[in-house]
SENUVO-764262 format. One record per residue (C-alpha): residue number from 0; residue in three letters; x, y, z. Coordinates in nm, 2 decimals. Layout:
! SENUVO-764262
R  kollum  guke    east   north      up
R     NUM   ALA       X       Y       Z
...
This chain:
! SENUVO-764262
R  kollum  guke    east   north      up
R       0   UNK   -2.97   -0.51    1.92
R       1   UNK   -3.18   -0.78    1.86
R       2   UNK   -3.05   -1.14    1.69
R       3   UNK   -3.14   -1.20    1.31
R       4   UNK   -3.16   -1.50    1.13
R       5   UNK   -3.16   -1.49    0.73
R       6   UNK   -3.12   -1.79    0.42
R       7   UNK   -2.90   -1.76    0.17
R       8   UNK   -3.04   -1.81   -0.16
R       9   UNK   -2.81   -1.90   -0.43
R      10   UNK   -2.84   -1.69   -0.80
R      11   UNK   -2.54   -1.84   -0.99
R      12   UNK   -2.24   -2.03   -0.89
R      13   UNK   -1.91   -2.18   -1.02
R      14   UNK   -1.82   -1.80   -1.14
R      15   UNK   -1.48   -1.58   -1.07
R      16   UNK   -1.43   -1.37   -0.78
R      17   UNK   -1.73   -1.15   -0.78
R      18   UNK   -1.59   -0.78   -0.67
R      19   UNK   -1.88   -0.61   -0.69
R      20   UNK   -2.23   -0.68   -0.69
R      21   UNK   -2.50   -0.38   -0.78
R      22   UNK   -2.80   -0.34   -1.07
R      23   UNK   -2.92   -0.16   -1.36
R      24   UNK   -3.16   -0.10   -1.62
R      25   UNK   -3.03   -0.18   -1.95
R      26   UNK   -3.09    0.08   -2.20
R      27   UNK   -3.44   -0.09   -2.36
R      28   UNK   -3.48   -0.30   -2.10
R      29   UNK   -3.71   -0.26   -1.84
R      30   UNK   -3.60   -0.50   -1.56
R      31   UNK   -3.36   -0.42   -1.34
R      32   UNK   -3.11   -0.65   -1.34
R      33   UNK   -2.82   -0.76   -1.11
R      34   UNK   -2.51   -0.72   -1.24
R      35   UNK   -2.16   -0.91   -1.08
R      36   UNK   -1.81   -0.80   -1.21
R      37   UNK   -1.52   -1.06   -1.13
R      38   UNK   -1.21   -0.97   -1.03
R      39   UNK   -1.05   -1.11   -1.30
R      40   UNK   -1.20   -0.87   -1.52
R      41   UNK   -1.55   -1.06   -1.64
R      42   UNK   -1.90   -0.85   -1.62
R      43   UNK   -2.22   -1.04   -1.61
R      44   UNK   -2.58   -0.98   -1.56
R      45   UNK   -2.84   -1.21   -1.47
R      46   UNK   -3.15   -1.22   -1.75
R      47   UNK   -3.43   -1.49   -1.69
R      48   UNK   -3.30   -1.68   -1.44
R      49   UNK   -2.97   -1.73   -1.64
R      50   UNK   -2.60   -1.54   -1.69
R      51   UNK   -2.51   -1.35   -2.01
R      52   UNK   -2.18   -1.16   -2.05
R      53   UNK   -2.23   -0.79   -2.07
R      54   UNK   -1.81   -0.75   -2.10
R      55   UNK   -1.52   -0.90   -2.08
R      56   UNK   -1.21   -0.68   -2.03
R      57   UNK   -0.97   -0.99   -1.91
R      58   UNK   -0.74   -0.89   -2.15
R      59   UNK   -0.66   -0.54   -2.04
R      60   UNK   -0.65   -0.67   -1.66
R      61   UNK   -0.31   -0.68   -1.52
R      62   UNK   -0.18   -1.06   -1.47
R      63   UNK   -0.30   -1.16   -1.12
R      64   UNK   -0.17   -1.44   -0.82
R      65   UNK    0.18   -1.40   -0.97
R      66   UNK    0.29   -1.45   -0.62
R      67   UNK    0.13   -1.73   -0.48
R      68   UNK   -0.22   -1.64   -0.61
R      69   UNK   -0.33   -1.46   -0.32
R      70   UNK   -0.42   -1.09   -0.51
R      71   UNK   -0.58   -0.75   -0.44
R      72   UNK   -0.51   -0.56   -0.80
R      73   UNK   -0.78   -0.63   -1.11
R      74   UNK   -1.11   -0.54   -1.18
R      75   UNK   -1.17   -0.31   -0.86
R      76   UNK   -1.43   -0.06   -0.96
R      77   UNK   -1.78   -0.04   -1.20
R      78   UNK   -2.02    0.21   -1.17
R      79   UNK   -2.34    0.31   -1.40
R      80   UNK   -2.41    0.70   -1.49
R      81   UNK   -2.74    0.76   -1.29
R      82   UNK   -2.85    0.87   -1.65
R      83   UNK   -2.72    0.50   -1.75
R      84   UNK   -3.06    0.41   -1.97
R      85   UNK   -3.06    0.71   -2.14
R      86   UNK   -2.70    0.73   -2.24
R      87   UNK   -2.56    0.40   -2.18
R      88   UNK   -2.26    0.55   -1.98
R      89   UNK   -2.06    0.34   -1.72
R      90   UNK   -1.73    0.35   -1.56
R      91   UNK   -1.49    0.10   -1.48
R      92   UNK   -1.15    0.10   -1.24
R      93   UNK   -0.87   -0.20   -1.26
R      94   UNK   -0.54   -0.27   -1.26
R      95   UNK   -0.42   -0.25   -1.63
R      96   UNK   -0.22   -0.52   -1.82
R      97   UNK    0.13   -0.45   -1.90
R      98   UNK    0.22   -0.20   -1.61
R      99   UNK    0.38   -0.44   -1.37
R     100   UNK    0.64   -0.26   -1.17
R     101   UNK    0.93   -0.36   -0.95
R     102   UNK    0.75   -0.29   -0.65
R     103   UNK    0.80    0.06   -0.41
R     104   UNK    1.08    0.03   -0.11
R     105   UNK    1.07   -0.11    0.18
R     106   UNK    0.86   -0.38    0.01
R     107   UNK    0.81   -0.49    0.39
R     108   UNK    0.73   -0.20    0.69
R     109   UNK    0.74   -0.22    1.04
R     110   UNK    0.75    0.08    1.20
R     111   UNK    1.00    0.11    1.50
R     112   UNK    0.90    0.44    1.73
R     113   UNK    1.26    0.39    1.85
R     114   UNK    1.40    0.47    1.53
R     115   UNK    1.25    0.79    1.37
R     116   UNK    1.38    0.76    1.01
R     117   UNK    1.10    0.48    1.02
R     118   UNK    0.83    0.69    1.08
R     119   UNK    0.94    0.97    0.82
R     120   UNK    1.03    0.74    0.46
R     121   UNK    0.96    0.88    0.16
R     122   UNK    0.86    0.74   -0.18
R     123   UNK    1.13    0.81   -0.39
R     124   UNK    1.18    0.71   -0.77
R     125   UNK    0.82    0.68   -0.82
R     126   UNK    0.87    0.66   -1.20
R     127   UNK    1.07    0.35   -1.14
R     128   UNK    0.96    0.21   -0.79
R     129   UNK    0.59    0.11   -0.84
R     130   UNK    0.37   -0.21   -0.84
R     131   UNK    0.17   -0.13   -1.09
R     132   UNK   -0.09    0.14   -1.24
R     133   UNK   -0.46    0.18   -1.22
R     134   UNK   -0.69    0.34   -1.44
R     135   UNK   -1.02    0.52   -1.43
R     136   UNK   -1.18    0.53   -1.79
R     137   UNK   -1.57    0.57   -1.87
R     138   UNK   -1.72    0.38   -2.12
R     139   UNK   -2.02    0.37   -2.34
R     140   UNK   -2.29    0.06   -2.44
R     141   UNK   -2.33    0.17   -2.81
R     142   UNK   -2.65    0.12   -3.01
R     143   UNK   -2.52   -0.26   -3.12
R     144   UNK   -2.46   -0.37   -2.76
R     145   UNK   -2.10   -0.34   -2.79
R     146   UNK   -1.94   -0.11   -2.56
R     147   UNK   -1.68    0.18   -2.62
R     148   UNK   -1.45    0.34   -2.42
R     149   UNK   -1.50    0.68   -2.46
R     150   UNK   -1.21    0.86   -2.21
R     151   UNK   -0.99    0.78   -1.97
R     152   UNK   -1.02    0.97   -1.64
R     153   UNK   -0.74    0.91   -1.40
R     154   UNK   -0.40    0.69   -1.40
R     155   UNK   -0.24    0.65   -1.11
R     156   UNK    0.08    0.49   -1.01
R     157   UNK    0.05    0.26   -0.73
R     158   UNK    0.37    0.20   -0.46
R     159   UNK    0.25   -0.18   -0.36
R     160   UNK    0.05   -0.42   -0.49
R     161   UNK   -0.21   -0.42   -0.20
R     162   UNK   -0.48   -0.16   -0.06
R     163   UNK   -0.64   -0.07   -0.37
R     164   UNK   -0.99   -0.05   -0.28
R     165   UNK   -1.29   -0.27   -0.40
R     166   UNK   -1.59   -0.16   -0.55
R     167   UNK   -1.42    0.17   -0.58
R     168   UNK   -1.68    0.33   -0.74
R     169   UNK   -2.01    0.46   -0.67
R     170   UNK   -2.25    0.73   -0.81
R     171   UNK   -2.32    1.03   -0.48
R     172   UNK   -2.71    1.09   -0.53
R     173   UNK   -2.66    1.40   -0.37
R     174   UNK   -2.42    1.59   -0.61
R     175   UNK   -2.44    1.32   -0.88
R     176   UNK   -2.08    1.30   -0.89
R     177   UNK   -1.89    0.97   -0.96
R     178   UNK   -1.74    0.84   -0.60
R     179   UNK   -1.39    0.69   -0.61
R     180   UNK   -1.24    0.52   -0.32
R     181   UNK   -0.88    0.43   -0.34
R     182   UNK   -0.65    0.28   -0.02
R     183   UNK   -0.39    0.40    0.09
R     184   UNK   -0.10    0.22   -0.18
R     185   UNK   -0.07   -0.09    0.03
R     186   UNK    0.22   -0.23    0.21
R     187   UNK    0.15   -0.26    0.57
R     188   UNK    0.09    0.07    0.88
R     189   UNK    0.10    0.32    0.51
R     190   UNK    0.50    0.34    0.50
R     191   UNK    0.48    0.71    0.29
R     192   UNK    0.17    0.84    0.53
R     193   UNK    0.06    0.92    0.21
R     194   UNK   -0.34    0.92    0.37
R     195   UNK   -0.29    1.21    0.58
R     196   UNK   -0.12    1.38    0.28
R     197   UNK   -0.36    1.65    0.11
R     198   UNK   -0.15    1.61   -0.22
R     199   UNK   -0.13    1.24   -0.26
R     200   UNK   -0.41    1.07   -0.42
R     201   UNK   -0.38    0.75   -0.26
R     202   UNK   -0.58    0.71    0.10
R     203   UNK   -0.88    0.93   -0.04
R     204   UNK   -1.21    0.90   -0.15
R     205   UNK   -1.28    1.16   -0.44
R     206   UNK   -1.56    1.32   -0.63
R     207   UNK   -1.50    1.34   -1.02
R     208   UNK   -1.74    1.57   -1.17
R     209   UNK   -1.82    1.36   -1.51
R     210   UNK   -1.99    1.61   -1.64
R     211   UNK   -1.71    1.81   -1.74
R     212   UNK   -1.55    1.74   -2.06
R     213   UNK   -1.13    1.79   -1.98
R     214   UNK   -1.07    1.72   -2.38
R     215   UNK   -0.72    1.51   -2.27
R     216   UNK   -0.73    1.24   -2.40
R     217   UNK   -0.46    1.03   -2.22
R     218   UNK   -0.43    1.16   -1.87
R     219   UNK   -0.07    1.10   -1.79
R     220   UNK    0.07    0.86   -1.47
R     221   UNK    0.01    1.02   -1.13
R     222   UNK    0.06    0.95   -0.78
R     223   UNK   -0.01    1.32   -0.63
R     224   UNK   -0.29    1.59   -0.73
R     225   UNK    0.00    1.84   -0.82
R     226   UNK    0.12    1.60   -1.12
R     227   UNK   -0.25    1.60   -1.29
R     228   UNK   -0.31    1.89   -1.56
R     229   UNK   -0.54    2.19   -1.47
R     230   UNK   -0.85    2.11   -1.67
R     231   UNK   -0.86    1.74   -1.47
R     232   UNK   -0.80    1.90   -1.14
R     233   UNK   -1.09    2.12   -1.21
R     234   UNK   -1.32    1.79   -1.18
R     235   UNK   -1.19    1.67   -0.89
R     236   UNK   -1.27    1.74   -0.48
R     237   UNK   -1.15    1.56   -0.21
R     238   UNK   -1.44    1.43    0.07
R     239   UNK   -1.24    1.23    0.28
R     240   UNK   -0.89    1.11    0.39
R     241   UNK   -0.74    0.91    0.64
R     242   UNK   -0.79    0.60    0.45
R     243   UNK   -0.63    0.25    0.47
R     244   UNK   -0.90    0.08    0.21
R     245   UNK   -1.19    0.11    0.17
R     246   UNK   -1.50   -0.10    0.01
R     247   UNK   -1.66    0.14   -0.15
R     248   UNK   -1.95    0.42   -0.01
R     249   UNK   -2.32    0.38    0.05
R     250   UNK   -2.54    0.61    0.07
R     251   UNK   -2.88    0.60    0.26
R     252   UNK   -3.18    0.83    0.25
R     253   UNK   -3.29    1.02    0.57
R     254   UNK   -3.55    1.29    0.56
R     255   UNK   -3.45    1.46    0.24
R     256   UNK   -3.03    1.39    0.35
R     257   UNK   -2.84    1.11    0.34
R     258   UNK   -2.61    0.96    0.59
R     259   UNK   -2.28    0.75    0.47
R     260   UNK   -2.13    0.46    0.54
R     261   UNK   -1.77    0.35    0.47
R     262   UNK   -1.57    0.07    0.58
R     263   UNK   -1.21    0.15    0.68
R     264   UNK   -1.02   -0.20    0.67
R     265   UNK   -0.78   -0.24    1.01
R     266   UNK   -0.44   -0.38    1.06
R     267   UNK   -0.38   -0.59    1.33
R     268   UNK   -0.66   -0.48    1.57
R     269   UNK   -0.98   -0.38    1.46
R     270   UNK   -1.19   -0.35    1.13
R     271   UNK   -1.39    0.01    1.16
R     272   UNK   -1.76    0.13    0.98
R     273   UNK   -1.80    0.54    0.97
R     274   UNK   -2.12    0.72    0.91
R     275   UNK   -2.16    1.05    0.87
R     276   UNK   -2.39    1.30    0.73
R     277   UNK   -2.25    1.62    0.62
R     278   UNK   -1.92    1.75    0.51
R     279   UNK   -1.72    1.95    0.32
R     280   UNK   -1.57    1.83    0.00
R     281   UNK   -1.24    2.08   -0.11
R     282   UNK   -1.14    2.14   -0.44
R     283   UNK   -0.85    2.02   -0.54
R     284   UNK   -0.72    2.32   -0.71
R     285   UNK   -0.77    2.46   -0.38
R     286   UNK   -0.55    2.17   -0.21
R     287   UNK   -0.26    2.28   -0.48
R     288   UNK   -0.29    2.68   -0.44
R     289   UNK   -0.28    2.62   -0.10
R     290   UNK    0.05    2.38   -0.09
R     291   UNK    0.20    2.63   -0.34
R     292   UNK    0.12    2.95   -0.11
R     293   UNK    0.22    2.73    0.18
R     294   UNK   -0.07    2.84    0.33
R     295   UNK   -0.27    2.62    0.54
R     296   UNK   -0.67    2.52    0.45
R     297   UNK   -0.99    2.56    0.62
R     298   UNK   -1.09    2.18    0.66
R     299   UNK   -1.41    2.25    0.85
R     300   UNK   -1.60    1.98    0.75
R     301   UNK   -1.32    1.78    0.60
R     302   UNK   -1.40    1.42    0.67
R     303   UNK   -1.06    1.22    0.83
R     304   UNK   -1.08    0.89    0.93
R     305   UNK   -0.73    0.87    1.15
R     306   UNK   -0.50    0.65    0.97
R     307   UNK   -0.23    0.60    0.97
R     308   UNK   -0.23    0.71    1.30
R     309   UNK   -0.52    0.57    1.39
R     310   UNK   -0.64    0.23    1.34
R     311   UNK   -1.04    0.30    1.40
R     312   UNK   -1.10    0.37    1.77
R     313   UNK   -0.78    0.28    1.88
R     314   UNK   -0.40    0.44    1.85
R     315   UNK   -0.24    0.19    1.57
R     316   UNK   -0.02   -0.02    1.70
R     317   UNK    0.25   -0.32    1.67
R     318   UNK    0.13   -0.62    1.86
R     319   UNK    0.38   -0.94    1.98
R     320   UNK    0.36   -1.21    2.16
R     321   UNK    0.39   -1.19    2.51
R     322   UNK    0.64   -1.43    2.65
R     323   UNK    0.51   -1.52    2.97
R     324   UNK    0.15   -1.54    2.84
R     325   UNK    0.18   -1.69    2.46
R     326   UNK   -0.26   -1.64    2.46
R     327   UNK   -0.18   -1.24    2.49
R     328   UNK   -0.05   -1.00    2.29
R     329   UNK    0.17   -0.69    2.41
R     330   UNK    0.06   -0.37    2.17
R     331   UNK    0.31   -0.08    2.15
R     332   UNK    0.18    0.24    1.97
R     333   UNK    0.31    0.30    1.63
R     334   UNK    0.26    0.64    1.58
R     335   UNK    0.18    0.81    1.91
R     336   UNK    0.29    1.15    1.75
R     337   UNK    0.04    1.10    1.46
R     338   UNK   -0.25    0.99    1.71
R     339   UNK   -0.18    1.33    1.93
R     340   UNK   -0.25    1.55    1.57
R     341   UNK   -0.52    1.38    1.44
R     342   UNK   -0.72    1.30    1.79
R     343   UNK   -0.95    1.60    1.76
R     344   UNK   -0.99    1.63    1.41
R     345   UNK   -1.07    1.26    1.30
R     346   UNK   -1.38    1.09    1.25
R     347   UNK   -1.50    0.83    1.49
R     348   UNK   -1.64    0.50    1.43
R     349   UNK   -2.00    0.43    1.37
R     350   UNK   -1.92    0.08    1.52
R     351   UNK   -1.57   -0.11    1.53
R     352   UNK   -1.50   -0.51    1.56
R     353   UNK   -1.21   -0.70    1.61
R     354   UNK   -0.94   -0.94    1.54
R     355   UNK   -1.01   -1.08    1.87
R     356   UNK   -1.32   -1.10    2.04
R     357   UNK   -1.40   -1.38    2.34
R     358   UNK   -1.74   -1.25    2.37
R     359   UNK   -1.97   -1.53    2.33
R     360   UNK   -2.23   -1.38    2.09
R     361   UNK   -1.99   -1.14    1.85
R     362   UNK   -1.66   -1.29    1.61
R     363   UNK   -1.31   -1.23    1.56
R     364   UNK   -1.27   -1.11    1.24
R     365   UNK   -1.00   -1.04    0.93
R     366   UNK   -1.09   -0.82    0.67
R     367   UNK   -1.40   -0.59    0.58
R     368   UNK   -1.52   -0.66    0.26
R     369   UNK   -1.86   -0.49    0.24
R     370   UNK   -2.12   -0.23    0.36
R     371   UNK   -2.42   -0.15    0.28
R     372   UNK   -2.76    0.00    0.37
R     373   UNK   -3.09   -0.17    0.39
R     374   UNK   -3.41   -0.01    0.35
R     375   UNK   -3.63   -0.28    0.30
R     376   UNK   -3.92   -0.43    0.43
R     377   UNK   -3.88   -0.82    0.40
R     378   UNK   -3.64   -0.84    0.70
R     379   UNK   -3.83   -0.64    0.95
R     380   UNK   -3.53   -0.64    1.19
R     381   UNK   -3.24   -0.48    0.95
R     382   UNK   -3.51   -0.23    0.83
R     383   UNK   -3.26    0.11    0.79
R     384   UNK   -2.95   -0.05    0.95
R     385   UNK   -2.64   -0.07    0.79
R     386   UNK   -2.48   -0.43    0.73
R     387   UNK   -2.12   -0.56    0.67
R     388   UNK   -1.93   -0.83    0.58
R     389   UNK   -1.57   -0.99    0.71
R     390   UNK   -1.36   -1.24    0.48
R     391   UNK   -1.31   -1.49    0.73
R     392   UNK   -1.45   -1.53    1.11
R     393   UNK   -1.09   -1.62    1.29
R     394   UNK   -1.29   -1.92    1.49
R     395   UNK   -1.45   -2.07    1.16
R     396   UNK   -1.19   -2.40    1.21
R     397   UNK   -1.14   -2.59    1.01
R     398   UNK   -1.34   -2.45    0.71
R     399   UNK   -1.32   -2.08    0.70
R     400   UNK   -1.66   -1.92    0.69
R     401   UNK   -1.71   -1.53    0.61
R     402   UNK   -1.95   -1.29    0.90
R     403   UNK   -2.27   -1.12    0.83
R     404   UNK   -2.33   -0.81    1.05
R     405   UNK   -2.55   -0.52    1.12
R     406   UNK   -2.56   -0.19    1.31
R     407   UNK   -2.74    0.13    1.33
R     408   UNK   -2.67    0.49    1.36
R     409   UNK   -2.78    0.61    1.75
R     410   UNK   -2.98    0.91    1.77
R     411   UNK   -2.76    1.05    2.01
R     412   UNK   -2.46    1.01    1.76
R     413   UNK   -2.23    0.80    1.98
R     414   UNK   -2.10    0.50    1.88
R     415   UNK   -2.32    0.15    1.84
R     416   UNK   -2.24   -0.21    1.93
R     417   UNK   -2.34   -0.46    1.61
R     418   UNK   -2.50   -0.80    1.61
R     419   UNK   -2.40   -1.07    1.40
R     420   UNK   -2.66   -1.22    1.12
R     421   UNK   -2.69   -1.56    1.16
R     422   UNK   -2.73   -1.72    0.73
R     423   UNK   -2.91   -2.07    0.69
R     424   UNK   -2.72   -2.24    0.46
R     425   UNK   -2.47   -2.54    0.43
R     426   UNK   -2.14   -2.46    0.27
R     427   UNK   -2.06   -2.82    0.33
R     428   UNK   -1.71   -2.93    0.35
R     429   UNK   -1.56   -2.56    0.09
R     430   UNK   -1.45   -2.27    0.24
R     431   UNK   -1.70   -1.96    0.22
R     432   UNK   -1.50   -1.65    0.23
R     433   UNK   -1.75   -1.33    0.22
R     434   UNK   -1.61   -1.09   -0.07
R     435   UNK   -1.85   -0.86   -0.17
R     436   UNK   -2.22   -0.75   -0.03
R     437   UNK   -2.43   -0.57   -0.28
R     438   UNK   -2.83   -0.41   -0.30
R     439   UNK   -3.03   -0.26   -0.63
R     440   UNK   -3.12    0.08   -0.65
R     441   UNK   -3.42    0.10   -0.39
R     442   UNK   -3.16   -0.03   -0.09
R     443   UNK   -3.44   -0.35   -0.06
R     444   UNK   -3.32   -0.62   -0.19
R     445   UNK   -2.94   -0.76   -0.07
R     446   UNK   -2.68   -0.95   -0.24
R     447   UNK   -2.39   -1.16   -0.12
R     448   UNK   -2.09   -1.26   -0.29
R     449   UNK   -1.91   -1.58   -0.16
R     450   UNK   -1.57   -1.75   -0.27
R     451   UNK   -1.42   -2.11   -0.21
R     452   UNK   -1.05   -1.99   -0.20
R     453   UNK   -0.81   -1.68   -0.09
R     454   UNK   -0.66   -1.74   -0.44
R     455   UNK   -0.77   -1.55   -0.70
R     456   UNK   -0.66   -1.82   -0.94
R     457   UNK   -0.81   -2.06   -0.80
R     458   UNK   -1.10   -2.04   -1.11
R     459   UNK   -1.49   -2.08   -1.12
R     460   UNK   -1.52   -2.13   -0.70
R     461   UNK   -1.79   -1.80   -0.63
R     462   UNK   -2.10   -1.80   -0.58
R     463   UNK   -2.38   -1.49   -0.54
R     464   UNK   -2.61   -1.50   -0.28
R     465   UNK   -2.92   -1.28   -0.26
R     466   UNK   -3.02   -1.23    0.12
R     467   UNK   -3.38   -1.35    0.22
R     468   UNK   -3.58   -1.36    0.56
């Protein structure tokens, strides 16, 4: 793969976290415009060069950074209907105000293969033992400007406060279905394996059919498919588990079929991109007949992407420092049972990068925060590849600096090495952590959001970037 160099040019600074980063045509309008939702629960677009509010729902987000500012709860999730100039509709996921909970048990995991009661907890008193609750709603921009909600789709209970996916949601423009991705409830090596689970909703990514009108008003509080009513049931399918967290889906148009690309964020060793083009979403009235009957499904099809047994392309494991050598690490396998059972039927790794990498020209990284597809024509090189982004580069001393990265899909369908991006700009003396990575509808045009802190209260430090040869 060959090297790439791109600029960075700056579209508005000194805003809040940006979580996502995607664009629109305003109902009226006809510009497309970029819109940038902050995490702590601000939507803007850009109009003329210039920011305007387009909502605020701060108030209804949950209170963030209570422990040492450092946050993965908020404004998580906005998506616009594909229909979104003719009916105004969009859809919004976050972390609602007034639902803090105590927090799930074990707040802290390590799993001990020694000790099998580790490797088989269960969530009990969910009711009472949560972090907090999300919620799914879809809203309207009325005639005025002002929006509405009009519905709530989905409230679900949430064990930690960590691991509940970033922009979560994203319209399929192949079943025109609203996309969310949720993690797997957070914590650390998914205490509860509730990603392997067909009944829990955390650690999937599901289809929501918006098109059907469940007339209930206020769902109720859920952690598992079993607990929703019928009619909501009826809207949902389930494409994918297996799931640690997840920044969102992109999709990206092959010869009438499109291929897509999720990012499964690692553990300790390894951060992991998946692509895949068909498969084999099953209803999740099916998933509860089935659990009821006791009866096992066909999953054919059924997209799983390993954890928690898994960690990408390797076994998950516990690493430690190894006495005798403090630069290695000793790795014990976690969940070897888990590996064996899910070996055959998981989902490998488009490409995979690490938390340590000596090799001269690649990076040891932290945290996925973004993929995306390109199909544009400006940058030649990245023409149809895929690109992501880490937080933090582990060798970016003493300011941290976030990676820019890109692979490709192999003919053959085996897995692909990546290249790093190299961006011409001066952070100067700030820190530059990479948070979100964003395009507008025609894939051509990329967008990169940039923050000066790991705090989430640490105010008015982002900046968006759009991507330029």
């Amino acid at each position: 793969m060959i090297n790439v160099n791109v600029r960075l040019r700056p579209i508005v600074s000194k805003i809040n976290l940006p979580t996502v980063l995607k664009t629109a045509i305003l109902p009226g309008d006809s510009v497309e415009r970029l819109f940038i939702a902050t995490q702590v629960g601000e939507i803007f677009f850009i109009s003329n060069g210039g920011i305007r509010t387009f909502f605020d729902i701060r108030s209804r987000i949950i209170r963030l950074g209570a422990s040492g500012g450092y946050d993965e709860r908020g404004l998580l999730g906005l998506a616009f209907h594909p229909q979104f100039y003719y009916n105004g509709l969009f859809y919004l996921h976050y972390s609602a105000a007034g639902t803090q909970g105590p927090g799930a048990q074990p707040e802290s995991f390590q799993p001990n293969p020694c000790d099998p009661r580790t490797l088989a907890l269960r969530w009990d008193n969910r009711e009472t033992y949560y972090d907090h609750i999300d919620t799914v709603e879809e809203w309207i921009l009325q005639s005025n400007g002002q929006p509405q909600k009009r519905r709530t789709l989905l409230n679900l209970r949430r064990p930690f406060s960590n691991h509940n996916g970033v922009n979560s949601l994203n319209f399929s423009p192949e079943t025109g279905k609203l996309v969310l991705t949720t993690g797997d409830g957070g914590s650390g090596y998914d205490p509860f394996n509730l990603s392997q689970d067909n009944l829990e909703i955390a650690g999937k990514i599901i289809e929501i059919d918006v098109a059907k009108n469940t007339f209930i008003s206020t769902p109720p509080v859920v952690t598992r498919f079993t607990e929703l009513p019928v009619p909501i049931q009826e809207t949902l399918s389930v494409m994918a588990k297996g799931v640690r967290n997840i920044s969102g889906i992109s999709y990206q148009k092959f010869h009438h079929q499109y291929v897509k690309y999720v990012g499964n964020v690692g553990q300790d060793l390894e951060e992991a991109i998946f692509s895949f083009f068909h498969y084999k979403p099953i209803p999740v009235t099916q998933l509860v007949q089935a659990a009821s009957m006791n009866v096992d499904l066909d999953q054919e099809g059924f997209i799983n992407f390993g954890w928690r047994g898994w960690e990408g392309a390797f076994p998950t494991s516990m690493m430690r420092g190894c006495s005798v050598n403090p630069t290695l690490d000793e790795k014990n396998i976690a969940f070897y049972n888990e590996a064996i059972n899910t070996s055959v039927r998981r989902l490998h790794p488009l490409t995979s990068y690490y938390h340590r990498d000596p090799r001269p020209d690649k990076f040891s990284g932290t945290a996925l925060t973004g993929v995306q597809a390109y199909m544009g024509h400006a940058i030649p090189a990245l023409t149809g590849s895929v690109l992501f982004t880490d937080l933090s580069r582990k060798e970016s001393q003493p300011q941290s600096r976030g990676a820019l990265a890109y692979t490709q899909v192999r003919q053959d369908g085996k897995q692909n090495d990546f290249s790093v991006i190299k961006t011409d700009y001066n952070f100067g003396p700030q820190a530059a952590y990479y948070v979100s990575l964003g395009s507008n509808l025609d894939q051509n045009r990329l967008y990169l959001g940039v923050y000066g802190s790991m705090r989430v209260t640490d105010l008015n430090q982002g900046t968006v970037f759009e991507i330029i040869p």
